[in-house]
N, C-alpha and C positions, 0 to 999 in steps of 0.2 A: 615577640617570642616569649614564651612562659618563662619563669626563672626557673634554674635547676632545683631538685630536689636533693640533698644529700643523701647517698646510697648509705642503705641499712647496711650493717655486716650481717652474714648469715651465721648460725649459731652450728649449722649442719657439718662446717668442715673443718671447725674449729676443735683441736683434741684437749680433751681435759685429763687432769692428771692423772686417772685410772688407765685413762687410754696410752697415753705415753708411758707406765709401767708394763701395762700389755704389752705394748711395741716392743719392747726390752727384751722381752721373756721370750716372745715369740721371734727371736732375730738369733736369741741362743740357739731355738731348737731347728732353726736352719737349716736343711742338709747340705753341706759341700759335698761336691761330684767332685770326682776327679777321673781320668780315663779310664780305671779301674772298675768305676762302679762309685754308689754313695759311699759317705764313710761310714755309717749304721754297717753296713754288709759288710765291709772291710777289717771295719774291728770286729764283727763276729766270725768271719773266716780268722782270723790270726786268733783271736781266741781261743776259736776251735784248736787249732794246729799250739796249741802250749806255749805262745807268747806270753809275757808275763805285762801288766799294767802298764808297769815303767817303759820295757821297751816297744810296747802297743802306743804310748803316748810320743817317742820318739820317733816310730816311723811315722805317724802323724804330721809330726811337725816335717818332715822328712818330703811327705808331700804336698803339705801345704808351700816346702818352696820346689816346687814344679820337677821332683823328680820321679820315677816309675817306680811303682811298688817295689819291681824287684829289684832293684838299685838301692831303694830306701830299705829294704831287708839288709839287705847287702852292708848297706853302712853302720846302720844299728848292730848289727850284731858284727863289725867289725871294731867298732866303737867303744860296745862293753864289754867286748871280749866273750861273750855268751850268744847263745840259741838253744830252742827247745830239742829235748833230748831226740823224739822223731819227727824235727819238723824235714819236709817234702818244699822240693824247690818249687818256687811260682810263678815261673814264666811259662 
């Protein structure tokens, strides 16, 4: 029987460090779905409707732990005591 040859590594799947900063950047721009829709959409609907940053970033967090828009409306602005002057309910 021939002796073995020792297997080359391939250089094709190996990531170099430009790749692994890509990786990064591109795991930021992610879209989370949540049942509502993406968050892109979500934070442009609450935008729209006179949400302010701060509490646009809370109902965020709000559903990233798994509760419903309108629940997460709900909290945030029971939380900081505020909502937009016309905001329209969204359920």
């Amino acid at each position: 029987m021939a002796p073995m040859r020792p297997r080359r590594i391939s250089k094709r799947f190996v990531t170099t460090p430009q790749q692994v900063g890509q990786a990064a950047s591109s795991e930021s721009l992610k879209r989370e779905v949540f049942a509502e829709g993406c968050w892109p959409s979500i934070r442009g609907l609450l935008e729209a409707r006179g949400w302010s940053p701060s509490h646009v970033e809370q109902i965020h967090e709000q559903l990233r732990q798994g509760w419903p828009l309108t629940m997460a409306v709900r909290h945030v602005a029971l939380r900081m005591g505020t909502c937009p002057l016309r905001s329209r309910f969204l359920g």
